[in-house]
N, C-alpha and C positions, 0 to 999 in steps of 0.2 A: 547453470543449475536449473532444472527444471524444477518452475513454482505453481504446478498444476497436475492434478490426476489424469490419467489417458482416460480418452474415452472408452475401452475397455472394462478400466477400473469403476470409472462413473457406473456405466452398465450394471457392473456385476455387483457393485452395493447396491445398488438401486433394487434389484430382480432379488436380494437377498432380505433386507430391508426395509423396502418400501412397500415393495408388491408381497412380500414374504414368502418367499416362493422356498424351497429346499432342496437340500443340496443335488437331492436327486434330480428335482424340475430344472434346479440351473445344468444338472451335467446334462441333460438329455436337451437342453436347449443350444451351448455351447456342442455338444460332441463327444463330450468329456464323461470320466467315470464319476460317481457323487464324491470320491472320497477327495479326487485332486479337484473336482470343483473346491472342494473347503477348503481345502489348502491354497488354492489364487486369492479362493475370497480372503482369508487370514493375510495374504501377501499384501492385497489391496489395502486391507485393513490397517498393515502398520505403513505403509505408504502415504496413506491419508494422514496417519499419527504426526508421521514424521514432519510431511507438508506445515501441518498445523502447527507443529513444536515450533520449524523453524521460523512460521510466521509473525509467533508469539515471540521469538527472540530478536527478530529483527525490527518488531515494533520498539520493543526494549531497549535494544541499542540504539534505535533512534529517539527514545525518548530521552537516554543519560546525555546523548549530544547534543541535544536541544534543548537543554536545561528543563527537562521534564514536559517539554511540550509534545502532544499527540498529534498525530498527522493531522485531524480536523482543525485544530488550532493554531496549525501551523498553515493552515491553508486560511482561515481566517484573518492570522494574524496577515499575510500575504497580501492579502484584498485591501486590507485597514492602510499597509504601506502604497499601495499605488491610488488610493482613494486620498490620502495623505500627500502624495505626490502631487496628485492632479489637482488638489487645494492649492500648495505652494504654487502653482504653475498658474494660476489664474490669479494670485496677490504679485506674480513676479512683476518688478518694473515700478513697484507704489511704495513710498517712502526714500528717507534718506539714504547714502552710500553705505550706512554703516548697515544699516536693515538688507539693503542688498548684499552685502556681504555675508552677513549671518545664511540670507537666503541659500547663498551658494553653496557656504560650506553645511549647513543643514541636509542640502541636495546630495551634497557629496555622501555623506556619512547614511542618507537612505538610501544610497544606490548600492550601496554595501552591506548594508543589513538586507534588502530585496536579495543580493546575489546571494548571501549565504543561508537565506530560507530558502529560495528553491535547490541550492544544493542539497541542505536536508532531507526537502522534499522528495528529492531525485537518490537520497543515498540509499533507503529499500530498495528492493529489487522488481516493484509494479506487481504486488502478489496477486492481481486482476486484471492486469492493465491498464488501469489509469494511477495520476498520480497524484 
């Protein structure tokens, strides 16, 4: 699935848009007649829609599988478990068997919660490329 406008597209909002150019300045720019210029820019136009819609829903669906968590918060909370990790890892070795014990299995049960935030993480599709 492509999760990005061609550079084409970018172009032709942009010359429409930004610069405010018309349909005539974009056909005579591209090669084109003004009327099918409108008509690509319209094509771009619900392109970019679409992009966006399905950006919007795949935030969504990651947020109902993270129990309402947003990608930023998911990447915080991320940070929190390996900063949490690295605490544990410098008490490990201090107190009785029983505290080490707890240690281990505490370790355990965050190595599993790390693994299934960055699957989260990873379950969008990088609508930028990062993640």
């Amino acid at each position: 699935m492509n999760t990005e406008l061609s550079e084409q597209d970018r172009e032709l909002l942009d010359m429409r848009e930004q610069q405010k150019m018309t349909y005539k300045a974009i056909g005579q720019t591209l090669g084109v007649s003004p009327s099918w210029a409108r008509q690509i820019y319209y094509r771009a136009v619900r392109r970019r829609r679409r992009l966006e819609y399905d950006k919007r829903c795949a935030e969504k669906e990651l947020m109902e599988l993270s129990g309402g968590f947003c990608r930023n918060e998911l990447r915080l909370l991320l940070a929190g478990l390996y900063f949490y990790e690295a605490t544990l890892e410098c008490a490990r070795g201090e107190g009785p068997m029983d505290v080490q014990k707890e240690f281990l299995e505490t370790r355990k049960k965050l190595k599993k919660l790390q693994q299934k935030t960055r699957a989260l993480l990873r379950y969008d599709y990088n609508d930028d490329g990062r993640v």
